[in-house]
Every structure is written in C-alpha cells, then in structure tokens.
N, C-alpha and C positions, 0 to 999 in steps of 0.2 A: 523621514518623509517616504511615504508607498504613493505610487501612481496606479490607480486602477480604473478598469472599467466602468463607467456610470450606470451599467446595469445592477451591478452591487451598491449602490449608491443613492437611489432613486429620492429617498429623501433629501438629499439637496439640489434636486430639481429645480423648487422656487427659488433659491437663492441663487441658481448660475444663469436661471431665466430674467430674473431681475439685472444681473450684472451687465448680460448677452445685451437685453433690452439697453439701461441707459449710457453703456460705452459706443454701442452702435444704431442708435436709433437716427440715426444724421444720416448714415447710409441706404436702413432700409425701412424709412417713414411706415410702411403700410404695415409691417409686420407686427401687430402687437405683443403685449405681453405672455398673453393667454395660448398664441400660435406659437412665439417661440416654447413655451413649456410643452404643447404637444410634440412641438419638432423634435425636443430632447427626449421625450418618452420613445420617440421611434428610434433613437439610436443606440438602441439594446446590442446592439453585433459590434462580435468582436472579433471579427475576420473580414466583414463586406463594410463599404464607406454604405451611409455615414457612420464613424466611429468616433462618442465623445468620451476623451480621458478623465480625471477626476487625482489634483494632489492631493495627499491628506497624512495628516499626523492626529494625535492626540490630541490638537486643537479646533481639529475639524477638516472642513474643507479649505484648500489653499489656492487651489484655482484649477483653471479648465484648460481645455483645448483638443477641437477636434480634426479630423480628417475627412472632408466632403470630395464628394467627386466633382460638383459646381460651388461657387460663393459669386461668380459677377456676370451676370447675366451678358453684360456686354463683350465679353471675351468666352465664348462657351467650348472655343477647342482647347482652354486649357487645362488641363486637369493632372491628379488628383494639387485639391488647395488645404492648405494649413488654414483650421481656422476658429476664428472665437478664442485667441488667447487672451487669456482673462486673469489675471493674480489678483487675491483678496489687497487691498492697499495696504495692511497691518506685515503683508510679507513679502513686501514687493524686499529686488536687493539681496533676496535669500536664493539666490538660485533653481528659484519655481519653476521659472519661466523656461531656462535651459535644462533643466530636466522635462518636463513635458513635450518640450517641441524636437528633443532628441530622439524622444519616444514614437511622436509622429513622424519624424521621420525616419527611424527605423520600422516601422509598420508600411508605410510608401514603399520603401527599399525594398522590404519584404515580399511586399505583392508584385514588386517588376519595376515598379515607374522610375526612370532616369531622373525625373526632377518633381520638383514639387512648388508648387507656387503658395504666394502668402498676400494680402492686401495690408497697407498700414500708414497713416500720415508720415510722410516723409520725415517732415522735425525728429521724431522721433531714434533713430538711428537704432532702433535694438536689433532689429536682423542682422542688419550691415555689418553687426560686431560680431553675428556668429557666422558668417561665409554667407550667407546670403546678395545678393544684388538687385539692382531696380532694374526690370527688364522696360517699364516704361510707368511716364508721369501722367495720372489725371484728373481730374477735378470730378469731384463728387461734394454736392452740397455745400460751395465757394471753399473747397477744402484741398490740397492738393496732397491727393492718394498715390503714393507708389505700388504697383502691382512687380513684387519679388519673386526672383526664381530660385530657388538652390541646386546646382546638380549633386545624385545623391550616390 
C-alpha cells in the first residue's frame, strides 16, 4: 500500500466524491455531489490545508483522508481538523485507516499544530483506539457526534 497525494490521482476524484457524499451527507445536507468533486479538485497542495491523501495499491484506490483547516462551522477556533476518512468497505480491517490518519497527522505535526481535531459518531470507537479523545458531545442530524482531539 502507497499513500499519496490526490493531485497524482485525480482520476478517482468521482469515486472519493461519491464516498465523501453518501457517508456524510447527514452532516452536511446542502453540499452536493457535484461541489464536493470541485472541493477535491482544489486540494491539489501538498504543503497548504486543504490536503487530500489517497491509499492505493494495485487494486486501486483504498481510501481517503484529508487535512482542513475548518470541517464544523460551529466550533470555527479549532483547527487544523482530520477529515473525510473514508476506507473502500472491501478493505476496511486492513490497516488503511491507521496508516492515512498517521499520515495526517504527521503533516499537522509538521506545519506546527499541537493538536488536531477529528468529528465521528461516537458508537463508533475507532479514534479512541488510536489516542485520540472526545473533547466534547453533539448532536448533528438526531445523531450524537463526538468532536476529538489528539495532541500531536
């Protein structure tokens, strides 16, 4: 597995735009499909947020995840956020996930930031297992979101 930049990658644009879309369209209803694929076409840089990563093997693309300077409108001092992690379902279990988000946050680390925050349904527990924490609970779309912090 290589993790690389999506500027090398642009062809699977539609497919990470598709994912982006129906894992989180509960969160942010207005966004369509068509604006998340331009939003990913803007994050060609691979030094300034936003930066989106891209796993891939010889099977193709394995999944996403990027690094935003904003994701929740309602908390706007906190920044930079982990975000859009996404593993194809055919790889979940294979350690996509913990490689990419090491990635991000080694690039965080890099540019200065002491932490890095992440949003994700509580039930879920996958940050909490890699050092991550719920800085605080909140309901998004009858859903109860934890907003995580790592320090890095």
């Amino acid at each position: 597995m290589q993790i690389s930049h999506i500027k090398y990658f642009q062809v699977w644009i539609p497919i990470i735009a598709k994912w982006i879309h129906e894992e989180w369209s509960y969160a942010f209803p207005a966004l369509t499909l068509t604006e998340i694929q331009r939003g990913l076409f803007g994050r060609m840089n691979e030094t300034e947020m936003p930066i989106t990563l891209v796993a891939h093997d010889e099977r193709g693309v394995l999944g996403t995840a990027s690094l935003k300077a904003k994701d929740m409108d309602s908390v706007p001092e906190l920044t930079p956020w982990l975000s859009a992690v996404y593993i194809n379902p055919e790889y979940r279990g294979q350690g996509v996930s913990k490689a990419l988000i090491a990635e991000i946050e080694k690039l965080a680390s890099v540019a200065g930031y002491p932490k890095l925050y992440a949003f994700n349904p509580i039930s879920q527990g996958v940050f909490e297992k890699m050092g991550w924490r719920v800085l605080e609970t909140i309901q998004v779309a009858g859903r109860n979101i934890g907003i995580l912090v790592k320090d890095l």
